[in-house]
DOTI-395044 format. One record per residue (C-alpha): y, x negated, z negated; residue in three letters; residue number from 1. Coordinates in Angstrom, 3 decimals. Example, Ala and Ser with C-alpha at 12.3 -4.5 7.8 and 13.67 -1.06 7.14 Angstrom:
BEGIN
((-4.500; -12.300; -7.800); ALA; 1);
((-1.060; -13.670; -7.140); SER; 2);
//
This chain:
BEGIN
((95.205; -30.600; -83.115); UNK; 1);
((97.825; -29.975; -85.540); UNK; 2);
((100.071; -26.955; -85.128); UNK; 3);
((103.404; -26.625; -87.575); UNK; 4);
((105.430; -23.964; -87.650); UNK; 5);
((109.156; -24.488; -88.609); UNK; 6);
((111.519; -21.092; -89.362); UNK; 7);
((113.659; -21.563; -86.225); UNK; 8);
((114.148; -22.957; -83.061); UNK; 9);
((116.481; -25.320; -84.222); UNK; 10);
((113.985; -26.772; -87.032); UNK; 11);
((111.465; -27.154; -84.150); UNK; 12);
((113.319; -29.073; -81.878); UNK; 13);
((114.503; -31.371; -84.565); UNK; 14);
((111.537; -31.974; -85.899); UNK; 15);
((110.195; -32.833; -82.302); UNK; 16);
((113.309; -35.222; -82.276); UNK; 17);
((112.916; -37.149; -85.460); UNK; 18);
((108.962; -37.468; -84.997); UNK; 19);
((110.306; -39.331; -81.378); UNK; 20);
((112.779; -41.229; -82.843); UNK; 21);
((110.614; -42.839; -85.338); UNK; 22);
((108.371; -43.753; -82.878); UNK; 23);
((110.685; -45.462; -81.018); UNK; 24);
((111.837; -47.226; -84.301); UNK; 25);
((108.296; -48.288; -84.848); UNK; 26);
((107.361; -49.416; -81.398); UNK; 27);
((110.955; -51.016; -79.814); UNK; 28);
((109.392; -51.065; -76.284); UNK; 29);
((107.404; -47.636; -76.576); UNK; 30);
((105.751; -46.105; -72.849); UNK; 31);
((107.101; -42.258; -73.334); UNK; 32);
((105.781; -39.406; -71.147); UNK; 33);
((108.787; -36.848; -71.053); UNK; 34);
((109.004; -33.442; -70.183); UNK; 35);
((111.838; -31.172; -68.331); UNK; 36);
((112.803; -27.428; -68.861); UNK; 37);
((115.601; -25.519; -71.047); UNK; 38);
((113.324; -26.176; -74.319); UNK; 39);
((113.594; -29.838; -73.925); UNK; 40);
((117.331; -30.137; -73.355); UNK; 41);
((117.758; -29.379; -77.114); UNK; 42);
((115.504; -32.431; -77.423); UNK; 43);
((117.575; -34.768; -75.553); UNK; 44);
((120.651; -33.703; -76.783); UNK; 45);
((119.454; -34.760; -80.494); UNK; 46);
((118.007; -37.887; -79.430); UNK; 47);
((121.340; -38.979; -77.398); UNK; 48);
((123.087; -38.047; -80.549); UNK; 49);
((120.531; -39.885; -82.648); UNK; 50);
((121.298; -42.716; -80.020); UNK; 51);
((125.074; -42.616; -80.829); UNK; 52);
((123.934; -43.158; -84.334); UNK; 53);
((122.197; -45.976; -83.405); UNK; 54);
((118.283; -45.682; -82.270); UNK; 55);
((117.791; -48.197; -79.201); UNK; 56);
((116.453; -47.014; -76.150); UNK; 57);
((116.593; -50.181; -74.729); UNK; 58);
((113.356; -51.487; -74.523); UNK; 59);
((111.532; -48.212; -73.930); UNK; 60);
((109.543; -47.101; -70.683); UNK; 61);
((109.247; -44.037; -69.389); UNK; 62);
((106.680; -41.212; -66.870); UNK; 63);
((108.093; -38.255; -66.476); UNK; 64);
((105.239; -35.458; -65.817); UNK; 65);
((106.496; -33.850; -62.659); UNK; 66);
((108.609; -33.487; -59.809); UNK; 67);
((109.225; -31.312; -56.702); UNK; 68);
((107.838; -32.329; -52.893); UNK; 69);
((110.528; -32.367; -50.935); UNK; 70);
((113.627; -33.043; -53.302); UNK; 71);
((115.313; -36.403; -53.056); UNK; 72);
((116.353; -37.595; -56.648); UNK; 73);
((119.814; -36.950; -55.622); UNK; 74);
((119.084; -32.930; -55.440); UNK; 75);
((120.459; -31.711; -58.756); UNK; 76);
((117.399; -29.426; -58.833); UNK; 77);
((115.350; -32.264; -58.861); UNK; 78);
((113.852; -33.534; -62.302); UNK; 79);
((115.071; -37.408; -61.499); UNK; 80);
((118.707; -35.612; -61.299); UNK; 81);
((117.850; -33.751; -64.153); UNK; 82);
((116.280; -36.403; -66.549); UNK; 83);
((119.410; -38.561; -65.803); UNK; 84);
((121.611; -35.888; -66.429); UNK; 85);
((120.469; -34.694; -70.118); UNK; 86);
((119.277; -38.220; -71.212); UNK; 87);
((118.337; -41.505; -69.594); UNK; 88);
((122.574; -41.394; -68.415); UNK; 89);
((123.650; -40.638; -71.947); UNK; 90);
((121.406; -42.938; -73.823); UNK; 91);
((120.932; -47.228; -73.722); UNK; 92);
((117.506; -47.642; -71.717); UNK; 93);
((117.090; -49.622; -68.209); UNK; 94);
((116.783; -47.314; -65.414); UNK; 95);
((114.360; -49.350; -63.565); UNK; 96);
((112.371; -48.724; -66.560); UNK; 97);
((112.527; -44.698; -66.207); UNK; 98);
((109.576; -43.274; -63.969); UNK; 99);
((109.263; -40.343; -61.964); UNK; 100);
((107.015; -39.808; -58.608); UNK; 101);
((109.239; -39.724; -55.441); UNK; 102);
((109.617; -36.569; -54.320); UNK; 103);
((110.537; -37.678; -50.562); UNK; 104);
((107.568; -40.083; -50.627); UNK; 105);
((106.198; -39.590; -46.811); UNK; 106);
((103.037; -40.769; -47.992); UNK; 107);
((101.764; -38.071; -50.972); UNK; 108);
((98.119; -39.612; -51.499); UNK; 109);
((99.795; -42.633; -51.773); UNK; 110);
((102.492; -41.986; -54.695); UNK; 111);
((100.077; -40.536; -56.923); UNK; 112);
((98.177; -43.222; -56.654); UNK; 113);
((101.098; -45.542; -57.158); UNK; 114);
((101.961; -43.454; -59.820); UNK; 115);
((98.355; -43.731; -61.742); UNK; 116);
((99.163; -47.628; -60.951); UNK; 117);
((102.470; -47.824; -62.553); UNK; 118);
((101.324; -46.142; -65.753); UNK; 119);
((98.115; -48.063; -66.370); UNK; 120);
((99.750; -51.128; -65.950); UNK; 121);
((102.595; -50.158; -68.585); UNK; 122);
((99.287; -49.895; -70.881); UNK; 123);
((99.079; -46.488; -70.547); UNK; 124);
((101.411; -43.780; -72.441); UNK; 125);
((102.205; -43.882; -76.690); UNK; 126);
((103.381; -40.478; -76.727); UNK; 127);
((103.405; -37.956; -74.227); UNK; 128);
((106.254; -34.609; -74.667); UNK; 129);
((104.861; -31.534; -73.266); UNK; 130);
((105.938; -28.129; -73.266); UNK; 131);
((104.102; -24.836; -71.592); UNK; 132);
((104.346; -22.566; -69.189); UNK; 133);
((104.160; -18.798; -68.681); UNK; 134);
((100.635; -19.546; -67.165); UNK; 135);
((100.169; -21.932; -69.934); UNK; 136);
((100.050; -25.091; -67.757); UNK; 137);
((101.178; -28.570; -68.616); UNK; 138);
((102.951; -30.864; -66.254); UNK; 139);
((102.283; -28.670; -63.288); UNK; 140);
((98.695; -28.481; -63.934); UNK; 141);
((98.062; -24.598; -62.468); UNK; 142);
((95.214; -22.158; -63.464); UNK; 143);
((91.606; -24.302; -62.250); UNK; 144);
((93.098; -27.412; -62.689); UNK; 145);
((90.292; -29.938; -63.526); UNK; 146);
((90.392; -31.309; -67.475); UNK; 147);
((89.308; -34.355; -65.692); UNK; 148);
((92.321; -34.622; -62.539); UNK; 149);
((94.829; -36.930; -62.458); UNK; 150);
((97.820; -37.643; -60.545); UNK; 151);
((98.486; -35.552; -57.081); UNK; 152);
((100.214; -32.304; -55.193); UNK; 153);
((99.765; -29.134; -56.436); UNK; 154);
((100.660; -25.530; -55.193); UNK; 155);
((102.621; -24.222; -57.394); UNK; 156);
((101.519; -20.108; -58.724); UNK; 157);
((104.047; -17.145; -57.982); UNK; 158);
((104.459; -16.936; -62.126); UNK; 159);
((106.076; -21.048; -62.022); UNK; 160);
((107.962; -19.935; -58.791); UNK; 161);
((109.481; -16.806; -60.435); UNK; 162);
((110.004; -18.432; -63.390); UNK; 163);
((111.678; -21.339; -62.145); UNK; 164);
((113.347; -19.824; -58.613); UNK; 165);
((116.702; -18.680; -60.288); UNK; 166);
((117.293; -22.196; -61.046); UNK; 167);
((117.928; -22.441; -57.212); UNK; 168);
((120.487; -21.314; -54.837); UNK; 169);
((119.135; -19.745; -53.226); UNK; 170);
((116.383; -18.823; -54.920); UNK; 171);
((113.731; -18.867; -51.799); UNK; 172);
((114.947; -22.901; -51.613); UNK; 173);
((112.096; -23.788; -54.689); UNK; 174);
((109.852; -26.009; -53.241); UNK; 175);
((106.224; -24.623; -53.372); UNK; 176);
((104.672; -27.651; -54.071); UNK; 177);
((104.831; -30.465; -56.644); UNK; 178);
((103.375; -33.795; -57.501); UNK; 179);
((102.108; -33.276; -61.393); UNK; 180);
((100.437; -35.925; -63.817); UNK; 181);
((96.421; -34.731; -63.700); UNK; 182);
((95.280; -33.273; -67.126); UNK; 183);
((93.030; -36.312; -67.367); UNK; 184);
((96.250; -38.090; -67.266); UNK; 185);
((98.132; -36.542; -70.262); UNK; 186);
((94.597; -36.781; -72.608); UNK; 187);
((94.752; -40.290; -72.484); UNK; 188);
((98.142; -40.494; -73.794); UNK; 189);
((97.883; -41.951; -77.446); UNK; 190);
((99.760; -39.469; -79.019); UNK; 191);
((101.165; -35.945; -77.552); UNK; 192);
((103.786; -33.831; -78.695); UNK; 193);
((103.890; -30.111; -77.694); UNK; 194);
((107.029; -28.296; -78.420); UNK; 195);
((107.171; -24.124; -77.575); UNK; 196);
((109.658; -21.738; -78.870); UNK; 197);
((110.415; -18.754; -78.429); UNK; 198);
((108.269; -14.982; -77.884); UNK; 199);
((108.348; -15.135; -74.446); UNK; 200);
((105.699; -18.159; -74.925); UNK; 201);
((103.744; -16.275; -78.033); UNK; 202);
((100.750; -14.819; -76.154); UNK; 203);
((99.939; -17.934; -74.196); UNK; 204);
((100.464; -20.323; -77.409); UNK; 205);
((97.948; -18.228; -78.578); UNK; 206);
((95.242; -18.634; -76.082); UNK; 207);
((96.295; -22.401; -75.701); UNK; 208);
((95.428; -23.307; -79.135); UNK; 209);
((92.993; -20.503; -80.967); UNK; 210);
((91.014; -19.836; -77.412); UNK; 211);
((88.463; -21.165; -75.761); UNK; 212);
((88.659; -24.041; -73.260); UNK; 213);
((89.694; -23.521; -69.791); UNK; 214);
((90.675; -24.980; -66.358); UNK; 215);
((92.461; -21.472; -66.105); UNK; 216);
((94.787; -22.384; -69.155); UNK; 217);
((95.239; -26.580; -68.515); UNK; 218);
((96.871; -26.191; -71.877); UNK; 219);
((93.787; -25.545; -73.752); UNK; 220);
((92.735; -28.957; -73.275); UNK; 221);
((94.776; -30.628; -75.652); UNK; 222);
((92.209; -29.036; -78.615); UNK; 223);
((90.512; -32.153; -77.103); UNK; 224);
((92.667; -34.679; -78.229); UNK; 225);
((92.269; -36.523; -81.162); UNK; 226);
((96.106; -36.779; -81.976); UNK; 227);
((98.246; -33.805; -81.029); UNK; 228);
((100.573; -31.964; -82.594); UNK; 229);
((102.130; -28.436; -81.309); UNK; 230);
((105.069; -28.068; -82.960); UNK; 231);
((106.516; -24.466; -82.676); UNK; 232);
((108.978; -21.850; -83.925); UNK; 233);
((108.741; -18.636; -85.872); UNK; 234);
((109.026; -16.366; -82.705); UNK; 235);
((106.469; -18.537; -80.368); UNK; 236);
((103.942; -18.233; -83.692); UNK; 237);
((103.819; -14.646; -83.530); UNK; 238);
((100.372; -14.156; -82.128); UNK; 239);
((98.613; -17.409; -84.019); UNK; 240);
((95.766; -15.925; -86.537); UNK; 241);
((95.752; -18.882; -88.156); UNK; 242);
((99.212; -19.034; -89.818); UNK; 243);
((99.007; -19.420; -93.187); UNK; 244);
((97.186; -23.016; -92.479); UNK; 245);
((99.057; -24.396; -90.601); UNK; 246);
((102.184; -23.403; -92.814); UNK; 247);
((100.072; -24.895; -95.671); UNK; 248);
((99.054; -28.209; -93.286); UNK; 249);
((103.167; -29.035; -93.105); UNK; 250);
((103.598; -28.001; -96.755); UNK; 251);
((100.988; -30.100; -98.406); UNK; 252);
((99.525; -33.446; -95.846); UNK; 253);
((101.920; -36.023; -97.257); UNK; 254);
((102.292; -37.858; -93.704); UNK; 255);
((104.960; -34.299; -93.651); UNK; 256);
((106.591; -34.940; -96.858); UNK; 257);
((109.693; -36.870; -95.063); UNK; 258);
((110.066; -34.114; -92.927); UNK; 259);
((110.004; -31.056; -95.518); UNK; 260);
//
């Protein structure tokens, strides 16, 4: 795990952007895992600008991490609605191509499994976009999720559902529930990217990356991978002991230097 530290939010997210972009440039036809949430919408918007600058999308898949039980894709609180809002709508890639599970799928055993389907027969995911949550999850991957699960329903904690309630109107009108990719399922992604900003997310940056491993934290796992890179802001570093590395890690690896 790699963790750089860039003096704003700004810096971070278009950092996060350009290290996307190039992979896209590299690989034409690259499998993405993408992520949803306020943080992220900064990322989209720079990658449909870089988009209107040129970088095809056209070739690329997509599996987005998450969605809610219950809402159709037509819900504008669902992340299908959302996804299409803030990117795939803005940018050149073939929606049949985009991948999310189905949120009014009768059958929820069944679209997980579908969904596990789908993405090993893509070849699996090149780079996977993550952010974190309050309770330090990925995906929705809740406290005692197994390193090892993949692909299913999960109940969702009071901390996602108060964080993520006033999105709704009403607020009671969250689902509860929500299919998630498994842990298991995001390690085997080639390559992740982990973007957090901001000091509301300080404290469980910290434990995600300087603590120990646990199902309590599904965040924690990624000091597993062999490829991962957090890339955070100034504000979300605040409680990182290990600082001055990782400032000199961006400052001096050369594989930075067109970044700096």
């Amino acid at each position: 795990m790699e963790v750089i530290i860039r003096p704003t939010t700004e810096t971070a997210t278009e950092l996060t952007a350009q290290l996307i972009a190039e992979k896209v440039k590299q690989k034409p036809s690259l499998c993405l895992g993408l992520a949803t949430g306020c943080t992220m919408e900064k990322v989209y918007d720079k990658l449909a600008n870089k988009h209107q600058k040129g970088l095809d999308f056209s070739l690329i898949r997509t599996y987005n991490l998450d969605e809610y039980i219950g809402l159709s894709p037509e819900n504008p609180n669902s992340y299908r609605y959302y996804m299409n809002k803030h990117l795939f709508n803005r940018i050149n890639v073939n929606l049949c191509n985009t991948h999310l599970p189905l949120g009014t799928a009768e059958d929820l055993e069944l679209e997980c499994k579908l969904y596990e389907e789908s993405i090993k027969n893509s070849g699996g995911i090149d780079l996977q976009l993550l952010g974190i949550g309050r309770s330090g999850h990925i995906g929705f991957n809740e406290p005692l999720s197994a390193l090892s699960s993949r692909t299913r329903d999960k109940a969702l904690t009071p901390v996602t559902v108060a964080q993520n309630s006033p999105l709704f109107d009403p607020p009671e009108s969250m689902p509860k529930r929500a299919f998630t990719m498994g842990v298991g399922t995001i390690l085997e992604a080639e390559q992740v990217i982990m973007l957090v900003t901001g000091k509301e997310k300080a404290e469980i940056l910290a434990k995600a990356v300087e603590g120990p491993i646990t199902s309590m934290i599904s965040a924690t796992a990624l000091q597993l991978h062999s490829n991962c890179t957090v890339i955070v802001d100034e504000a979300a570093a605040a409680n990182l002991q290990g600082t001055d590395y990782y400032r000199w890690i961006f400052e001096n690896e050369p594989k930075w230097e067109p970044y700096r």
